[in-house]
N, CA, C and O of each residue as an XYZ file, in Angstrom:
628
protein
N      -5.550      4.859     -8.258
C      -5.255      3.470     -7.993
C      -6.458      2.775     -7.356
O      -6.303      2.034     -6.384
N      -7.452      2.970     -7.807
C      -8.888      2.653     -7.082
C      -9.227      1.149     -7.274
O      -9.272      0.790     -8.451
N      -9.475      0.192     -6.319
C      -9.906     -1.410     -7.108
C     -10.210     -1.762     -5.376
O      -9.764     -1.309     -4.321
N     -11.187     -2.789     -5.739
C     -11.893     -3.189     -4.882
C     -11.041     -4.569     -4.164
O     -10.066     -5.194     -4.580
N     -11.825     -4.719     -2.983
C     -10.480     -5.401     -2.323
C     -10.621     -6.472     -3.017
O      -9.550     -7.070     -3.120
N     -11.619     -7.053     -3.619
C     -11.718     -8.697     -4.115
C     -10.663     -8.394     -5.740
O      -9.908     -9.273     -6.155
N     -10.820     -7.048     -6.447
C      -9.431     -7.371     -7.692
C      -8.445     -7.220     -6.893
O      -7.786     -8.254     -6.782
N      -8.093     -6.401     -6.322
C      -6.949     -6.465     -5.622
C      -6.291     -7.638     -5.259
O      -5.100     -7.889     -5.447
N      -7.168     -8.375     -4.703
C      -6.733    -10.212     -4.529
C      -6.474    -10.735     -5.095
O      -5.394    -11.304     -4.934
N      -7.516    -11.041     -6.589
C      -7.513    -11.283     -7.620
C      -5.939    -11.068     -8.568
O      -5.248    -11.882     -9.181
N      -5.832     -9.877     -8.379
C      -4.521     -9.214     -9.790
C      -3.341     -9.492     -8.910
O      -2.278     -9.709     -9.492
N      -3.362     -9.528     -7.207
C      -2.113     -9.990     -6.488
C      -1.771    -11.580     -6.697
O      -0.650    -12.072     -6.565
N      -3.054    -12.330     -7.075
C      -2.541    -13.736     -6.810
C      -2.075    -14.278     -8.213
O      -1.350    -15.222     -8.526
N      -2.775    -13.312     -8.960
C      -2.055    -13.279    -10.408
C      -0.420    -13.186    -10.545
O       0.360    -14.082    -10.868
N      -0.223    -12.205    -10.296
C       1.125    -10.914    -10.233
C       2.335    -12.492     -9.586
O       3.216    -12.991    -10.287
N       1.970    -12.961     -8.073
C       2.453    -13.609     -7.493
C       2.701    -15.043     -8.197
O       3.764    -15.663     -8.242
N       1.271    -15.464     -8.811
C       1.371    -16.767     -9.775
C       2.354    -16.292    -10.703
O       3.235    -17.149    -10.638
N       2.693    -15.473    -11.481
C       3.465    -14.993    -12.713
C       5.128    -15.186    -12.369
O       6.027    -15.970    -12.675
N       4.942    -13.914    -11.501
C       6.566    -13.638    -10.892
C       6.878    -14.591     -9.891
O       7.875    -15.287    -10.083
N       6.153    -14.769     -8.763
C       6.706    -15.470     -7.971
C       7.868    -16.996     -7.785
O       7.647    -18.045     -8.391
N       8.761    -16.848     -7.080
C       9.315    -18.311     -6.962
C       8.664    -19.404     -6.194
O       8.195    -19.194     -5.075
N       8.620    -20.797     -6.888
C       7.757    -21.509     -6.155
C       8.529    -21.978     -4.723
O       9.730    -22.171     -4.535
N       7.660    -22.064     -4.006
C       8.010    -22.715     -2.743
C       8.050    -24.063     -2.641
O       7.319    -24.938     -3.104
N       9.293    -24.106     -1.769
C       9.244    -26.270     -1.748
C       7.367    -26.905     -1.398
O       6.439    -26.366     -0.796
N       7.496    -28.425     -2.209
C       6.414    -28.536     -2.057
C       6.136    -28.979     -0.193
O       7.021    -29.316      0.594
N       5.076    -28.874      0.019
C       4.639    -29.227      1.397
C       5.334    -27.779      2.274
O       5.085    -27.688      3.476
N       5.882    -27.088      1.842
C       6.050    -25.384      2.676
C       5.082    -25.310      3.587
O       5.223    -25.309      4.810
N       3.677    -25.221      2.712
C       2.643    -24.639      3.280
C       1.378    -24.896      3.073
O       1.376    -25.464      1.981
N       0.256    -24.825      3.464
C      -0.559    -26.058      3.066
C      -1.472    -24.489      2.302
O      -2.454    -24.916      1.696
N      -1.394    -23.066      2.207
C      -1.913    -22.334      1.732
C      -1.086    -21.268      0.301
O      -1.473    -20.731     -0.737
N       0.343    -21.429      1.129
C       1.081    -20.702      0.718
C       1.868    -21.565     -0.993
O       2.286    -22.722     -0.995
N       1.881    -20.722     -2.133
C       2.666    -21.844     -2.859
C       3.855    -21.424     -4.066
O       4.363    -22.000     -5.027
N       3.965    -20.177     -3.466
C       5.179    -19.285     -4.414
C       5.200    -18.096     -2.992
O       4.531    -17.895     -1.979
N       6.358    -17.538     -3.645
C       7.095    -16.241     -3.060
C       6.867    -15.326     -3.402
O       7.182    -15.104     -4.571
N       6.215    -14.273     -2.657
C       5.862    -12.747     -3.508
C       7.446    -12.548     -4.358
O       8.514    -12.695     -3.763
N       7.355    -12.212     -5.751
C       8.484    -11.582     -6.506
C       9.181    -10.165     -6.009
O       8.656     -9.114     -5.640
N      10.779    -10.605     -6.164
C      11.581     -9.767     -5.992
C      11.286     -8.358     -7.039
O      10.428     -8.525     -7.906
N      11.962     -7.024     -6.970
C      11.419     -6.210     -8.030
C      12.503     -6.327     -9.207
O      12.435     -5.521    -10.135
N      13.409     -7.222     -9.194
C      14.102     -7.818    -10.408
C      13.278     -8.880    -11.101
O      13.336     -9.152    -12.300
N      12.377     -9.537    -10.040
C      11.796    -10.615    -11.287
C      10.657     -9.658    -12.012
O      10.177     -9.903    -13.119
N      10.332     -8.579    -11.225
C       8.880     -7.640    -12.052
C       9.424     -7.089    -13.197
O       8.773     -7.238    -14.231
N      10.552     -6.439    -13.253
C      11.103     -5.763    -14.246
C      11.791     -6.362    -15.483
O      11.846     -5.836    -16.594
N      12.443     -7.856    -15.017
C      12.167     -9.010    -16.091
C      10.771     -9.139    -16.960
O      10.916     -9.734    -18.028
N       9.920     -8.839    -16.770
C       8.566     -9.134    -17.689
C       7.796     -8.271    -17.976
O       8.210     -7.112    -17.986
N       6.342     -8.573    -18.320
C       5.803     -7.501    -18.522
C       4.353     -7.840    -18.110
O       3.514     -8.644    -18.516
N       4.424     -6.389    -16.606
C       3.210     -6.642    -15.774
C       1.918     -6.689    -16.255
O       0.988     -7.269    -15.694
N       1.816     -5.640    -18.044
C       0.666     -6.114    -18.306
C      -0.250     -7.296    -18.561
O      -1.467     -7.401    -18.710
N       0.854     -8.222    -18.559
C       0.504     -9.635    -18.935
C      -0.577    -10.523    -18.113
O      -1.316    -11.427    -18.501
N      -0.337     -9.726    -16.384
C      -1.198    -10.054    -15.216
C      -1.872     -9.938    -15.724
O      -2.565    -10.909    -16.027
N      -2.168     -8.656    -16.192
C      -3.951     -7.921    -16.202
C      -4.334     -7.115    -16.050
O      -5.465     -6.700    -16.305
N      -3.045     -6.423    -15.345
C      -3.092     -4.793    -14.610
C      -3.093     -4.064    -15.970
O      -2.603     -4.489    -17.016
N      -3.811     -2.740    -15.747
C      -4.142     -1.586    -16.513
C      -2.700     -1.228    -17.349
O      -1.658     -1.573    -16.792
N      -2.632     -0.705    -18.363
C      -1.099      0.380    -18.731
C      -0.712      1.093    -16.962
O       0.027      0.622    -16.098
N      -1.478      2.249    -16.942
C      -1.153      2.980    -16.192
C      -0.889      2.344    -14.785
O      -0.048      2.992    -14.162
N      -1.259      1.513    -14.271
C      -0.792      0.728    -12.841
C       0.174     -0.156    -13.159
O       0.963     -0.372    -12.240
N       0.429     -0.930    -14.505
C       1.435     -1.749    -14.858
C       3.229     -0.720    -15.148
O       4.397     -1.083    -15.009
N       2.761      0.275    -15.472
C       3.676      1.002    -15.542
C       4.322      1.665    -14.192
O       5.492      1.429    -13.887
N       3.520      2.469    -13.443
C       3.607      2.367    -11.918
C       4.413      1.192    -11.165
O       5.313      1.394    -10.350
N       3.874     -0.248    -11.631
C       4.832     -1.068    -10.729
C       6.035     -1.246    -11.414
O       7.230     -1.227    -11.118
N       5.493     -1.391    -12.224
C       7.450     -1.213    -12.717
C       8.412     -0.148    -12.367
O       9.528     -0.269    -11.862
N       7.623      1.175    -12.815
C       8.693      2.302    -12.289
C       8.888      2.172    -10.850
O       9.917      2.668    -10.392
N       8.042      1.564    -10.023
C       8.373      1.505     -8.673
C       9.554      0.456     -8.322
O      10.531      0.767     -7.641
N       9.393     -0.498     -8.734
C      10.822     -1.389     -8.931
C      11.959     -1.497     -9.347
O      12.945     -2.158     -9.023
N      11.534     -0.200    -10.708
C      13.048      0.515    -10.848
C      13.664      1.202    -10.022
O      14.889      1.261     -9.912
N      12.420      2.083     -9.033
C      13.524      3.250     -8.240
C      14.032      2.378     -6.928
O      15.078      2.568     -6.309
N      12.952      1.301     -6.643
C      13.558      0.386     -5.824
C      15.084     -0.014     -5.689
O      15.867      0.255     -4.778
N      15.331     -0.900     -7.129
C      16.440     -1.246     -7.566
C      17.330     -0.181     -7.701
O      18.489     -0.515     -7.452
N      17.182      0.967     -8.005
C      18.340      2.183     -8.105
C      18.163      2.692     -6.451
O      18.430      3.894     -6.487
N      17.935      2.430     -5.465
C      18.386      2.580     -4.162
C      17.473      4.369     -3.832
O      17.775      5.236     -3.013
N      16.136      4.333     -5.039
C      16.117      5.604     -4.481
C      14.738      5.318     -3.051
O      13.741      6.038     -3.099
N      14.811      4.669     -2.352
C      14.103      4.447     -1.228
C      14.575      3.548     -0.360
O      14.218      2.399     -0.100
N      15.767      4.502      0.213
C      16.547      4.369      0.776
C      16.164      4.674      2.298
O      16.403      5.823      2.669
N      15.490      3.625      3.409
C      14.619      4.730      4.511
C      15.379      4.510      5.484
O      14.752      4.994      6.426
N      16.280      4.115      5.865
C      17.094      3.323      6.691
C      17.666      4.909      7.527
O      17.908      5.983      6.976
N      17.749      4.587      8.892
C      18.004      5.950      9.862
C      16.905      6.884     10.053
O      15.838      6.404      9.671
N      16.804      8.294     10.614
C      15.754      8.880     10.597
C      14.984      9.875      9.817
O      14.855     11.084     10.003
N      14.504      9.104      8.907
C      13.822      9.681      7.973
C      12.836      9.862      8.246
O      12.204      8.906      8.695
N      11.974     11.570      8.088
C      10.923     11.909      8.472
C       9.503     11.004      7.685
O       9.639     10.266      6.709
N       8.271     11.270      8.341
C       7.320     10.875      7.617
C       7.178     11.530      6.567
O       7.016     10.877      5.536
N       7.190     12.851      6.495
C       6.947     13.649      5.194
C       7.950     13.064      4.005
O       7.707     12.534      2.920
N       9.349     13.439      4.783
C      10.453     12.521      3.648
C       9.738     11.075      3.005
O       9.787     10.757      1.817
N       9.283     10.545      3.748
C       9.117      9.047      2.821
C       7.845      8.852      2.296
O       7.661      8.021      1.406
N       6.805      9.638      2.827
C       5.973     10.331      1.051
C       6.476     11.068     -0.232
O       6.233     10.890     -1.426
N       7.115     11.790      0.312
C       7.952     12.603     -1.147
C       8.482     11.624     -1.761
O       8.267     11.630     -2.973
N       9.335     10.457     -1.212
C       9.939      9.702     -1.789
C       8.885      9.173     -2.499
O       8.645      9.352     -3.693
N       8.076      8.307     -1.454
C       6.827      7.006     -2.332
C       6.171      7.825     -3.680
O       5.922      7.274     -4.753
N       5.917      9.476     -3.331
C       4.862      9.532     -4.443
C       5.582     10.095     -5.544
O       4.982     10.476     -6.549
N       6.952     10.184     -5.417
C       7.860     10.773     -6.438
C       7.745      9.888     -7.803
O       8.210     10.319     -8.858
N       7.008      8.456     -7.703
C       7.017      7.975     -8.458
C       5.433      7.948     -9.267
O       4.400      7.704     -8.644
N       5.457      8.169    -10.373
C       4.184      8.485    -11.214
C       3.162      7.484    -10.642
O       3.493      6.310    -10.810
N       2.065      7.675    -10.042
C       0.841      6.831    -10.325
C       0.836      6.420     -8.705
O      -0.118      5.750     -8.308
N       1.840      6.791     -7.800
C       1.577      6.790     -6.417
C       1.050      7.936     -5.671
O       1.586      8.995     -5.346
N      -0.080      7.492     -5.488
C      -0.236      8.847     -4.839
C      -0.200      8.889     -2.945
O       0.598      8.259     -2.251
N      -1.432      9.925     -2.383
C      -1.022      9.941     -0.993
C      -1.684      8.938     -0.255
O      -1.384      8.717      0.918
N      -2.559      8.315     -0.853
C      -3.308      7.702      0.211
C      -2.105      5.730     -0.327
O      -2.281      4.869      0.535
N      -1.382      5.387     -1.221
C      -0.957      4.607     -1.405
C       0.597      4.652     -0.749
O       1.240      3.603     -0.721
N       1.113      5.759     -0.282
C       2.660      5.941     -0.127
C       2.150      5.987      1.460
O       2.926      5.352      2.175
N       1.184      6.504      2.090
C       0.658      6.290      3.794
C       0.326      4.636      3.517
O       0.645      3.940      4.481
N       0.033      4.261      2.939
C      -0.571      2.624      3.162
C       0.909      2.192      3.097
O       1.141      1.505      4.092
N       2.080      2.335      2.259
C       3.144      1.666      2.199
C       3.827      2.126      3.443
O       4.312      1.240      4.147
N       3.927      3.173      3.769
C       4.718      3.485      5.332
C       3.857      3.062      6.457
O       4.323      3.374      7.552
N       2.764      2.456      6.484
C       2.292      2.316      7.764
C       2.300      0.340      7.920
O       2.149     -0.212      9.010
N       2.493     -0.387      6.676
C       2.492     -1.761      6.509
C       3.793     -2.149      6.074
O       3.947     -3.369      6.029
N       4.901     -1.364      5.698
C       5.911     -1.734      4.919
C       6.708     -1.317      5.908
O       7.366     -2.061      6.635
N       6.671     -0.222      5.957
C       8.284      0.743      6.800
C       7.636      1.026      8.327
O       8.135      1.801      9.143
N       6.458      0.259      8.529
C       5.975      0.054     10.674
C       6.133      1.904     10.671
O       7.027      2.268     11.435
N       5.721      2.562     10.253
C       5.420      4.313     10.178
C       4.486      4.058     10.983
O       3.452      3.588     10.508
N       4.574      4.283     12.370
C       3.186      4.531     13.310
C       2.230      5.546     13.015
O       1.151      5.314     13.561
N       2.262      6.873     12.157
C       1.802      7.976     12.459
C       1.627      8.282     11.025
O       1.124      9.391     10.840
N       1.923      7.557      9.875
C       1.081      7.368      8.431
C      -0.369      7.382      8.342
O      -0.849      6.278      8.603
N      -1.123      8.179      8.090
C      -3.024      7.973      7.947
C      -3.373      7.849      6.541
O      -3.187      8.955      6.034
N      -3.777      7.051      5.707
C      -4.017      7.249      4.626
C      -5.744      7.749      5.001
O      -6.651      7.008      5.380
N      -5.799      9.293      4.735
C      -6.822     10.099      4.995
C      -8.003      9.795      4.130
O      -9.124      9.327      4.326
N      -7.467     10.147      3.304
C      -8.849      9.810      1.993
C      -9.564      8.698      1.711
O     -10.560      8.790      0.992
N      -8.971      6.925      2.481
C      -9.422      6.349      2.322
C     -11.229      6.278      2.867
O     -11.778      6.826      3.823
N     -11.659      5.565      2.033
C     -13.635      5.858      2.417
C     -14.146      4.708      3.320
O     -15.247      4.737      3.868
N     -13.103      3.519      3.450
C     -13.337      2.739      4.584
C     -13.061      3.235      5.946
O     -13.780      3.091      6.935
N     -11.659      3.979      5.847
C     -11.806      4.720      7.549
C     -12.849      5.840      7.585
O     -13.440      6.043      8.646
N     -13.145      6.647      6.409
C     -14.232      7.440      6.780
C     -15.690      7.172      7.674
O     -16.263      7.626      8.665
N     -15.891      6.045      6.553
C     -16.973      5.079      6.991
C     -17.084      4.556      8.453
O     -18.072      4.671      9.178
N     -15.999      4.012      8.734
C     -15.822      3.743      9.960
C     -16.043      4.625     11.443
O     -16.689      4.413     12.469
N     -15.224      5.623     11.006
C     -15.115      6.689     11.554
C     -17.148      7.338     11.991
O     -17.881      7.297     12.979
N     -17.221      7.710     10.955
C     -18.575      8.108     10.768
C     -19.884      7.014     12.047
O     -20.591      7.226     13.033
N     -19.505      5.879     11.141
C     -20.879      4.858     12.013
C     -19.772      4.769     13.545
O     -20.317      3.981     14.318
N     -18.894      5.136     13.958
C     -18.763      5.209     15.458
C     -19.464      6.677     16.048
O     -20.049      6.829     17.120
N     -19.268      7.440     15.248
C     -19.072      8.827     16.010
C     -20.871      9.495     15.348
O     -21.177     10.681     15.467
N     -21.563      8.723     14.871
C     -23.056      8.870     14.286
C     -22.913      9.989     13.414
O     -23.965     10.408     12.932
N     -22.096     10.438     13.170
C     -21.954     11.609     11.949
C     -21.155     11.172     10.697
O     -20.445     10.173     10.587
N     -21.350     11.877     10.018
C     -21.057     12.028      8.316
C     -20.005     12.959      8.758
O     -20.043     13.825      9.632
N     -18.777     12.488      7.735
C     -17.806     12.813      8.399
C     -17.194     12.680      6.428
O     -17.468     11.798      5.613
N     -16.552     13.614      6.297
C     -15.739     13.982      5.127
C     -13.778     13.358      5.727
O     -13.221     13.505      6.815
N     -13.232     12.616      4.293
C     -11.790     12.267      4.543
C     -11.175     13.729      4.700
O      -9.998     13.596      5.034
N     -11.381     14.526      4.632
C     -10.614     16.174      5.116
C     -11.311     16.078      6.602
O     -10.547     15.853      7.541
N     -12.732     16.236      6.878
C     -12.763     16.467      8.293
C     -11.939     15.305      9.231
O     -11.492     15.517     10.358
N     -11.839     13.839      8.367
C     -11.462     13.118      9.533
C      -9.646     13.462      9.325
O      -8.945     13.245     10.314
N      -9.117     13.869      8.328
C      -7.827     14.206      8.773
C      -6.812     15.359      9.416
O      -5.596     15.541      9.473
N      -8.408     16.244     10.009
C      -8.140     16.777     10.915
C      -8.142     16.396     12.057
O      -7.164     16.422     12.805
N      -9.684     15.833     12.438
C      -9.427     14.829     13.834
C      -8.604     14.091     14.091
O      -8.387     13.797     15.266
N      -7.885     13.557     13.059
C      -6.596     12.464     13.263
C      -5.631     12.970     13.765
O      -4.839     12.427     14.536
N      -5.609     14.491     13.212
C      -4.555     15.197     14.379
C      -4.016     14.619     15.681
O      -2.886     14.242     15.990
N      -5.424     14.674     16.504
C      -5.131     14.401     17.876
C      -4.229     13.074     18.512
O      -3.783     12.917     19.649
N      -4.126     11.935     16.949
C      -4.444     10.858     17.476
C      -2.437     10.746     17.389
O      -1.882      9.852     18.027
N      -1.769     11.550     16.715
C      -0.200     11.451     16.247
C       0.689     11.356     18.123
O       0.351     11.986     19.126
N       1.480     10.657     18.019
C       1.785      9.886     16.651
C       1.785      8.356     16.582
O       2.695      7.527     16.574
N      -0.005      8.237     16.519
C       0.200      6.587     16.550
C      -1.263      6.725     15.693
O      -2.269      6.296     16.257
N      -1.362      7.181     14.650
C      -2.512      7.171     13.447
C      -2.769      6.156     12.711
O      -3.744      6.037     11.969
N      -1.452      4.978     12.978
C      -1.665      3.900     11.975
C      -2.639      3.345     12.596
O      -3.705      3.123     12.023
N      -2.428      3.043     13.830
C      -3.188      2.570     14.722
C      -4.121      2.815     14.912
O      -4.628      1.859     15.498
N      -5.126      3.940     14.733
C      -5.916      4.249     14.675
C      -7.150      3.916     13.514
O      -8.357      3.681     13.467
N      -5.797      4.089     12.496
C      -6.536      3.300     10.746
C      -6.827      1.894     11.206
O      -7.953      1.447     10.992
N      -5.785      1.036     11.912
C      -6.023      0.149     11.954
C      -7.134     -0.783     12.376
O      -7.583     -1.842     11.938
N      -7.586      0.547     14.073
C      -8.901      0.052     15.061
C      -9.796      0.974     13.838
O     -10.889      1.013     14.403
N      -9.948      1.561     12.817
C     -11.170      1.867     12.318
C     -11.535      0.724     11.256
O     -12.679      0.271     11.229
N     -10.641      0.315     10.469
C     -10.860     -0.586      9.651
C     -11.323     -1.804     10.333
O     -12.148     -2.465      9.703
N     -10.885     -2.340     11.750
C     -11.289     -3.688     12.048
C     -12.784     -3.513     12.701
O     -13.444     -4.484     13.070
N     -13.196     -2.278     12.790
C     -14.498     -1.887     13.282
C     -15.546     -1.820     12.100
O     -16.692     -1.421     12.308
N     -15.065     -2.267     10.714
C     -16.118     -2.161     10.028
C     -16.791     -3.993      9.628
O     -17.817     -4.143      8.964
């Protein structure tokens, strides 16, 4: 699921222009539709954004299992549980199902490890070259508040 943050923007404001419901006028002087429900995604067809087969297919199947109640996180569901869940679905993997539990479901202790911006980060604090395996060992220490940690590395770059 690799894309740079500027497509990422790009294919979201798309996705949002497509599906989204518009917002009354004067809402917002930035804002001008509603991120789409995963009934309006599954009404259409995401390739139409722009997105790849393989990521267009991904959001859809993700909106299906949505809609069939299979992410269901409500009570105490472990962290491990709600990766199995996120990546149960084709084309999610680990570093995207930690980004969804640490921004979606407030998962304090989610690290998406592999990402190369916390590496980076990580690295120019600590003056070493630092591998996403070595830093998700050091992250160890940091549980269970790792989001937080992603969070002060990313705003440090």
């Amino acid at each position: 699921q690799q894309v740079t943050v500027l497509g990422a923007a790009t294919l979201t404001g798309r996705f949002v222009e497509h599906y989204g419901d518009p917002l009354p006028p004067g809402f917002d002087q930035h804002l001008f539709r509603l991120f789409p429900t995963p009934e309006q995604v599954i009404g259409g067809n995401v390739k139409d954004v722009g997105f790849p087969n393989t990521r267009a297919n991904t959001i859809t199947d993700y909106c299906k299992a949505y809609i069939n109640g299979d992410f269901e996180f409500e009570g105490r569901t472990s962290l491990d549980e709600i990766i199995a869940k996120l990546t149960s679905v084709k084309g999610v993997g680990d570093w995207t199902a930690n980004y969804i539990a640490m921004r979606a479901l407030r998962e304090t202790d989610a690290f998406p490890s592999g990402d190369l911006g916390l590496t980076k980060a990580y690295g120019f604090l600590t003056q070493e070259n630092t591998t996403p395996k070595e830093l998700s060992l050091v992250s160890e220490k940091w549980r269970p508040w790792r989001s937080y940690a992603a969070v002060h590395l990313w705003n440090s770059l």
